[in-house]
C-alpha positions in Angstrom: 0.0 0.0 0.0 1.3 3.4 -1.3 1.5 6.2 1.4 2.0 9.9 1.3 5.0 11.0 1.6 6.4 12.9 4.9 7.5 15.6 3.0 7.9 17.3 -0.3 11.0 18.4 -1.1 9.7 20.7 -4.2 7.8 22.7 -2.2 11.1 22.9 0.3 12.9 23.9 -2.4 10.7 26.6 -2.7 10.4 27.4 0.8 14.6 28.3 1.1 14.0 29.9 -2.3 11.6 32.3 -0.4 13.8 32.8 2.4 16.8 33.3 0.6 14.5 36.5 -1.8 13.7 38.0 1.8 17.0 37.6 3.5 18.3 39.1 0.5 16.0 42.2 0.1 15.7 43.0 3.6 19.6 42.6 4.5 20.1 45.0 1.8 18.0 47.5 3.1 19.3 46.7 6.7 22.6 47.4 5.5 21.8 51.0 4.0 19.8 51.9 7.2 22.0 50.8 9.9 25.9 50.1 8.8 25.8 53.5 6.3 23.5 55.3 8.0 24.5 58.8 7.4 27.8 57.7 5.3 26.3 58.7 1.1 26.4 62.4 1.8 27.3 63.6 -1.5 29.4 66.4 1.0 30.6 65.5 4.2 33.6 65.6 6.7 34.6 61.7 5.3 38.0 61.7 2.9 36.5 61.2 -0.9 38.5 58.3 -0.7 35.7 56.9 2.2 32.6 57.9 0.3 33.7 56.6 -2.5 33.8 52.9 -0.6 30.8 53.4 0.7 29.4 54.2 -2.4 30.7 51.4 -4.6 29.0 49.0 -1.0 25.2 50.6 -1.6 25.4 49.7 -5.2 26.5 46.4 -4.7 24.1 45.8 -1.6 21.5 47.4 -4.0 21.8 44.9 -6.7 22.1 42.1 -3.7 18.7 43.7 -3.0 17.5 43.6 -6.6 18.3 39.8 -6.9 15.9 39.0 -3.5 13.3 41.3 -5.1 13.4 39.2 -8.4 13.3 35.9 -6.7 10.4 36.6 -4.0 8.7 38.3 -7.8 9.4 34.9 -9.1 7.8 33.1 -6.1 4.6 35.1 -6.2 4.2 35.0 -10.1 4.0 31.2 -9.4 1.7 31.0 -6.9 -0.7 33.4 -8.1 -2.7 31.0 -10.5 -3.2 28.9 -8.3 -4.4 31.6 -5.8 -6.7 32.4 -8.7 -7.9 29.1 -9.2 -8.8 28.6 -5.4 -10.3 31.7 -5.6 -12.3 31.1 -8.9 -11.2 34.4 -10.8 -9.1 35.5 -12.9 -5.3 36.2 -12.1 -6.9 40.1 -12.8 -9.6 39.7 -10.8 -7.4 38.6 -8.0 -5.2 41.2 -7.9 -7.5 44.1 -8.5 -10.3 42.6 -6.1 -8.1 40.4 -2.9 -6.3 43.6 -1.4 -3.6 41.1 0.0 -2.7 39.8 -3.6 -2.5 43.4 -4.5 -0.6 44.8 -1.8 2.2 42.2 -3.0 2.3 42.9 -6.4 2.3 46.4 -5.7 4.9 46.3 -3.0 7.0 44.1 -5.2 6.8 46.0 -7.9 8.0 48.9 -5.6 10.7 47.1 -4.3 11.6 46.2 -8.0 11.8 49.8 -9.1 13.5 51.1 -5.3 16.5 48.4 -6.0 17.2 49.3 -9.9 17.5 52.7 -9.1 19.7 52.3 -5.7 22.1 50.5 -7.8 22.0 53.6 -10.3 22.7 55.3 -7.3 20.0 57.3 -7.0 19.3 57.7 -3.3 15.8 57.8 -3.1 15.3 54.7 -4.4 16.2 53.0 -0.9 13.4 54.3 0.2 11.1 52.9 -2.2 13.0 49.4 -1.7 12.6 50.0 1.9 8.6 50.7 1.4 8.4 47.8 -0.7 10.3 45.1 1.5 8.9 46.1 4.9 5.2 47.3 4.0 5.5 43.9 1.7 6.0 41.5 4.2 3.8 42.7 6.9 1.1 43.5 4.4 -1.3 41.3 6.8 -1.3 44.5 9.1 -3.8 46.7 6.1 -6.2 43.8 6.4 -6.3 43.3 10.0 -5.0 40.4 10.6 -2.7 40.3 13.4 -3.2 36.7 14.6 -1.4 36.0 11.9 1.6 38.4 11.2 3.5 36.2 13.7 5.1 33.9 10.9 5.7 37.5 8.5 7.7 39.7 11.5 9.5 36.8 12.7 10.9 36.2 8.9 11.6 40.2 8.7 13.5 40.3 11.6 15.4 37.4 10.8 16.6 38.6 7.4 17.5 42.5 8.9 19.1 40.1 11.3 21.3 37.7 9.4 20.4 39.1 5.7 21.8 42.8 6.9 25.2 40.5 8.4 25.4 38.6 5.2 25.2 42.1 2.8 27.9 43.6 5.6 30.5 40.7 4.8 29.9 40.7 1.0 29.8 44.4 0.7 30.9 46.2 3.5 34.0 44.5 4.7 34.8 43.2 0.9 34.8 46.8 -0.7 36.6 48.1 2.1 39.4 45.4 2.5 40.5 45.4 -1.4 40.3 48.9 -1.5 44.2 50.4 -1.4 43.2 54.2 -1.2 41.7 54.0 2.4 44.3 50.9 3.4 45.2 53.0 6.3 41.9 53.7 7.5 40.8 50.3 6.8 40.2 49.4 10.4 38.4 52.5 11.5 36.3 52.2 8.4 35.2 48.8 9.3 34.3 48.6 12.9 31.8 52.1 12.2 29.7 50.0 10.2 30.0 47.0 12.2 28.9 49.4 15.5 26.2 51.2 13.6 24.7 48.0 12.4 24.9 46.5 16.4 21.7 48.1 17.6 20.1 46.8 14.5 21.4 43.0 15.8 20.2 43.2 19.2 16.8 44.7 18.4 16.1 42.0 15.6 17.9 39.0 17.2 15.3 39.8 20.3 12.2 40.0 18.2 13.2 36.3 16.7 13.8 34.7 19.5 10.1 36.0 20.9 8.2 35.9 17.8 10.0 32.1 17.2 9.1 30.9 19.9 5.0 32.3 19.8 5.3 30.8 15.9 7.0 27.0 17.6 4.0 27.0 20.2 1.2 27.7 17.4 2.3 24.8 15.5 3.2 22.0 18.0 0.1 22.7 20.2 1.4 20.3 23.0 4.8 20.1 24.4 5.0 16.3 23.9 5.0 17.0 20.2 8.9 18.2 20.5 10.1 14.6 20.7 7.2 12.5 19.4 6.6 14.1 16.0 9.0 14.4 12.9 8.0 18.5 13.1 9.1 18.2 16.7 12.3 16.6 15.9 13.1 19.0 12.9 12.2 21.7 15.6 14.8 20.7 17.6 17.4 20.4 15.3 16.5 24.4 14.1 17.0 25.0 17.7 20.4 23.5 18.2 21.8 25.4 15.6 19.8 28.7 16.3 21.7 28.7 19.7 25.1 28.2 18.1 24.2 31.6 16.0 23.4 33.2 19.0 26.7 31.9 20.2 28.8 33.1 17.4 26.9 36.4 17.5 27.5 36.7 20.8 30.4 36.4 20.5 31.2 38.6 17.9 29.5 41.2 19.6 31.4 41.2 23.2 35.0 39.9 22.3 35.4 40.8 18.3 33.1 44.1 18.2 35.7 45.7 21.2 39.2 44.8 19.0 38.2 46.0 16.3 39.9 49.5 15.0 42.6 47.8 13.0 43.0 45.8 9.7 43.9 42.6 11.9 40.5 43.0 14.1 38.3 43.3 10.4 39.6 40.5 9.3 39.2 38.5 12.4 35.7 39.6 12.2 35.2 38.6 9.0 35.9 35.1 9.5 33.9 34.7 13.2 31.1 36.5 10.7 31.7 34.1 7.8 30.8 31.1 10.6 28.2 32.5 11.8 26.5 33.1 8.6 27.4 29.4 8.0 25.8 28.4 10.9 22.3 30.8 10.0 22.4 29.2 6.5 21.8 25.6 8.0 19.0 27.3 9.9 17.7 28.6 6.6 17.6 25.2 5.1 16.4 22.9 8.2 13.2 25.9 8.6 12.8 25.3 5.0 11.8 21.1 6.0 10.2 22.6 9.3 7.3 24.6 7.2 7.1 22.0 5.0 5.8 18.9 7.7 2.9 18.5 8.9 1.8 20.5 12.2 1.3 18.1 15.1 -2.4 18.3 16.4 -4.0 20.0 18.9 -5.0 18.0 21.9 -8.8 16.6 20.7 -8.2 17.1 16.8 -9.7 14.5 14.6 -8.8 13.7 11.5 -12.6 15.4 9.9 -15.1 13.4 8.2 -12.5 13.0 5.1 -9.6 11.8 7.3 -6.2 13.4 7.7 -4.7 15.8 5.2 -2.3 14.6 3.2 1.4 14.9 4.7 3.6 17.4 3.9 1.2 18.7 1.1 -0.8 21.6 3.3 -2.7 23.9 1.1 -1.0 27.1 0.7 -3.1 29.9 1.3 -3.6 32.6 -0.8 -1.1 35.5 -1.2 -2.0 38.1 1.8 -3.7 35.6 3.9 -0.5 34.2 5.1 
């Protein structure tokens, strides 16, 4: 006898493709808000040499951006029909009549358009990207539904979290430590980004370990669940290796943040960052199983007159519902 299976890995796939879009978008627009706040002044008291750097690091993290916008575009052109279907309209009709379908095409479209033009260096683009990625993701909030922004601010936090670290290493610290004009300032350059993106850390790293654990106790219902169900189990595993980010973040943030001022203490950073964004990758992947199991039951759930859903195959709701 055939039976379902646990998990499938397509829609996985597509999970981590999700993540990675967000973590991408939002660590880009982390990075312009926290690590150069302040720093793309066409005039300022900064050597040219300096704003030239951080110049040449918004336009990378811009096109970063710009790749995350294209592949959570990509994501939501996919799922649309069938949001359409379910809904039985017309792809039109749903995004012109469900204001949560059109609040994501619009804010992706905005996020599009904010990201092309922050890599042209036009400044007020960030903003637009910024509008696009943030409004985007808690879209929920302009329809009232704030049971069920949990799984949305959790995943935005995350990305300014580990997605603004990730954009820091590839376009902060990178641009700055090939570049031989400001080699003697190297240092100095380095560890004001890293301390202006620190309060951005804290902040987010907080609101993911609260809105985590509200999101882990709306699926397993019962705390037997953790070790008796496969959900439970890939739980656990997230959890292991969440800590171990924390750790490295930790610390990053008490023993490497306080050396730094030198070329030797960036580059140290860079490779305590490079595990820890190691570490958050392997969380990216085993959350990308996690929301793709079955949710344990609540105590005194049946299985409904049809009998259980099929495993691992929920039914997606549609865009702006979830």
């Amino acid at each position: 006898m055939l039976t379902e299976p646990l998990i499938e890995w397509s829609e996985a796939a597509g999970e981590l493709a999700g993540f990675v879009g967000v973590f991408l978008a939002a660590g880009a627009v982390g990075f312009r808000y926290s690590a150069l706040r302040g720093r793309l002044a066409p005039t300022g008291s900064a050597f040219e040499a300096e704003r030239r750097v951080y110049g040449d690091a918004a336009k990378r993290a811009a096109v970063l951006g710009l790749v995350g916008a294209l592949v959570m575009a990509a994501r939501t052109a996919m799922a649309l029909p069938g949001a359409a279907a379910r809904a039985h309209t017309t792809l039109g009709g749903l995004v012109t009549g469900n204001l949560g379908a059109g609040l994501q095409v619009g804010c992706l479209v905005l996020a599009l358009l904010g990201f092309a033009l922050a890599a042209g260096r036009v400044r007020a683009g960030w903003m637009l990207a910024a509008v696009g990625v943030i409004a985007g993701t808690l879209r929920g909030i302009a329809q009232g539904q704030w049971s069920r922004m949990v799984n949305p601010v959790h995943e935005l936090a995350a990305g300014l979290w580990i997605g603004t670290l990730f954009v820091l290493l590839v376009c902060g610290l990178a641009m700055v430590l090939r570049d031989e004009p400001v080699r003697a300032r190297r240092g100095a350059i380095v560890a004001d980004m890293v301390n202006a993106f620190s309060p951005l850390a804290l902040v987010c790293g907080l609101v993911v370990v609260v809105f985590g654990l509200i999101t882990a106790w709306n699926h397993l219902h019962r705390i037997d669940a953790l070790w008796t169900t496969p959900y439970g189990w890939a739980l656990i595993a997230k959890l292991v290796v969440v800590a171990f980010v924390f750790g490295l973040g930790a610390w990053n943030w008490r023993r490497q943040r306080p050396i730094l001022g030198s070329e030797e203490g960036a580059l140290a950073l860079r490779r305590s960052a490079r595990a820890e964004l190691i570490a958050a990758g392997l969380v990216l992947l085993i959350t990308a199983v996690l929301v793709s199991l079955p949710s344990p039951r609540a105590p005194g759930e049946g299985a409904g007159p049809e009998g259980p859903p099929p495993a691992g195959a929920p039914a997606p709701p549609p865009p702006g519902q979830s």
